[in-house]
C-alpha positions as CSV (number, residue, x, y, z in Angstrom):
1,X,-50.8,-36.6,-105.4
2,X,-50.6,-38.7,-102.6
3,X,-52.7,-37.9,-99.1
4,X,-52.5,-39.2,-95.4
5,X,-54.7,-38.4,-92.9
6,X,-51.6,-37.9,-90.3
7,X,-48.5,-36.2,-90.7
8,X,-46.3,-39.4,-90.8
9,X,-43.8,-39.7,-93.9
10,X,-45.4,-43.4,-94.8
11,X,-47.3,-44.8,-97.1
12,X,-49.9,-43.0,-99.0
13,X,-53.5,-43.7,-97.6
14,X,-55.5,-42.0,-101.0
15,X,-54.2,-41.3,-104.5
16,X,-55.5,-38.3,-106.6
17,X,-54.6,-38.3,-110.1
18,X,-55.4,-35.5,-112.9
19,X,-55.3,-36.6,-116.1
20,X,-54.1,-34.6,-119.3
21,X,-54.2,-37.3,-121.8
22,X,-56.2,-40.1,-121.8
23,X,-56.3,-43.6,-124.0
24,X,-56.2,-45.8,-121.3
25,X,-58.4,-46.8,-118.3
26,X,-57.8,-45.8,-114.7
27,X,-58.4,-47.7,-111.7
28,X,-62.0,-48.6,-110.6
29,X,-65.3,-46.8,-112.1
30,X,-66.4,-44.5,-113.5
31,X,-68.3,-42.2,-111.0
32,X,-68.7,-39.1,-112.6
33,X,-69.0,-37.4,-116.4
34,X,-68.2,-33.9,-117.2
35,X,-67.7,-33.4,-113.3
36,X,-65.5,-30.2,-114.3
37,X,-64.2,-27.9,-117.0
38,X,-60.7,-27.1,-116.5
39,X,-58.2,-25.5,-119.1
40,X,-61.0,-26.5,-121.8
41,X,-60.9,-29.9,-120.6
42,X,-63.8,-31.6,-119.4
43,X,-63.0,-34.4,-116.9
44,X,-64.7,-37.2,-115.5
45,X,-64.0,-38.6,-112.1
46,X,-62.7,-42.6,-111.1
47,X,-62.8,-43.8,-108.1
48,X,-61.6,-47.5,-106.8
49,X,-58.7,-49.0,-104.6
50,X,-55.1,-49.9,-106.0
51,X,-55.3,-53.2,-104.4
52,X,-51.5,-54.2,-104.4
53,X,-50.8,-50.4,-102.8
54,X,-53.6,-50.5,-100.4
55,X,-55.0,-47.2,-101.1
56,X,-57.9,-46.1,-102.5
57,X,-57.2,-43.7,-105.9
58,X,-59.0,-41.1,-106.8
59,X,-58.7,-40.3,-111.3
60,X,-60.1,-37.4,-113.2
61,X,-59.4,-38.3,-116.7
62,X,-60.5,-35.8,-120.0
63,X,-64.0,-37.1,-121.0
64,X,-63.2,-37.2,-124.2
65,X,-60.6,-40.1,-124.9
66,X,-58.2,-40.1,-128.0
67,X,-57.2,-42.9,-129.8
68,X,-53.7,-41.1,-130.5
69,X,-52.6,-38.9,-127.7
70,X,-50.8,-35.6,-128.7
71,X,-46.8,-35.5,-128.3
72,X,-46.5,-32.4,-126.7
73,X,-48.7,-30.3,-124.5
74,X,-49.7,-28.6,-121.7
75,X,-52.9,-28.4,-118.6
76,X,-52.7,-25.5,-116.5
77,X,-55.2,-26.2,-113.4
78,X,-56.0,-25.4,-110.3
79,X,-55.3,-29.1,-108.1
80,X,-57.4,-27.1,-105.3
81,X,-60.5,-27.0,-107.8
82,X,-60.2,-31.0,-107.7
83,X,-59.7,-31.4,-104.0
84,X,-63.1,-29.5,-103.6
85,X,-64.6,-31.5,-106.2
86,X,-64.3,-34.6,-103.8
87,X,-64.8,-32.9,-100.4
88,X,-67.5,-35.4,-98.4
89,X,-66.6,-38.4,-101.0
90,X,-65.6,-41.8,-99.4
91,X,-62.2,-41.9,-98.1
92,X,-61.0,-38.1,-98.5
93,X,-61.1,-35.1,-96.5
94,X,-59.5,-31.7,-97.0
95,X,-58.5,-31.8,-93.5
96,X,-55.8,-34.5,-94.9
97,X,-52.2,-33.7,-95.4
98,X,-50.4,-33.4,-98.3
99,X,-47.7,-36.0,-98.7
100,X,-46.0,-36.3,-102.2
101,X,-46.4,-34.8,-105.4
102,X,-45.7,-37.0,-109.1
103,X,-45.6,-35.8,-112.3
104,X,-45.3,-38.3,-114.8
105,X,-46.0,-40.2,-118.0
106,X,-46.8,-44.0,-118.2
107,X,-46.4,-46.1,-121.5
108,X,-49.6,-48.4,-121.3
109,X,-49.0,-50.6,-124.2
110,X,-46.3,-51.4,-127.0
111,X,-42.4,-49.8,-126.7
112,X,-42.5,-46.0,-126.0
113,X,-40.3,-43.3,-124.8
114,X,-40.5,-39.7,-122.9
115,X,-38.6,-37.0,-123.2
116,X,-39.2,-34.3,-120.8
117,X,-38.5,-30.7,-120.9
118,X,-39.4,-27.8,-119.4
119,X,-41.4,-28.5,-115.7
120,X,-43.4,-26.0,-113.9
121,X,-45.3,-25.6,-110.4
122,X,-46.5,-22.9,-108.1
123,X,-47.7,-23.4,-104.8
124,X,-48.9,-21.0,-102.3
């Protein structure tokens, strides 16, 4: 999810990324262990800044990292319980607008493909 302090379509000032698979390592350091339990997952939290995008990211990845990810899945969580979770951290605020949602995959080393399927969210 990407944030901005103002309303302007632009680019993203803060990054917050949930994790549901993890054998790679996100931006920055590790900040936090077992910060949360959500969906049976327990997460830990990143923090650093994406140099070449000029914002500063925010990662909560499962604590436990796999050496072979599954190949099919699903996390059902409450992205509110994470915004809370950082409330009075450096660089974020909850007073800060929402301005894009992703949902994606990335391939982080060798050949690999994606097939997607079925995609769900609910907002209020």
């Amino acid at each position: 999810m990407f944030l901005r302090r103002d309303d302007k379509k632009s680019v993203p000032q803060l990054e917050v990324m949930v994790w549901a698979g993890n054998n790679s390592k996100p931006i920055g350091k590790l900040i936090a262990t077992n910060i949360t339990v959500a969906d049976g997952v327990s997460f830990d939290l990143w923090a650093g800044t994406n140099t070449p995008a000029g914002y500063y990211v925010y990662s909560f990845t499962p604590h436990e990292k796999t050496d072979k990810l599954p190949t099919e899945g699903s996390l059902n969580v409450d992205l509110m319980d994470f915004f809370r979770l950082l409330d009075g951290r450096p660089n974020f605020s909850m007073e800060m607008n929402l301005d894009v949602v992703e949902a994606g995959f990335e391939i982080v080393r060798g050949n690999g493909w994606v097939t997607c399927g079925w995609f769900s969210c609910e907002a209020d």
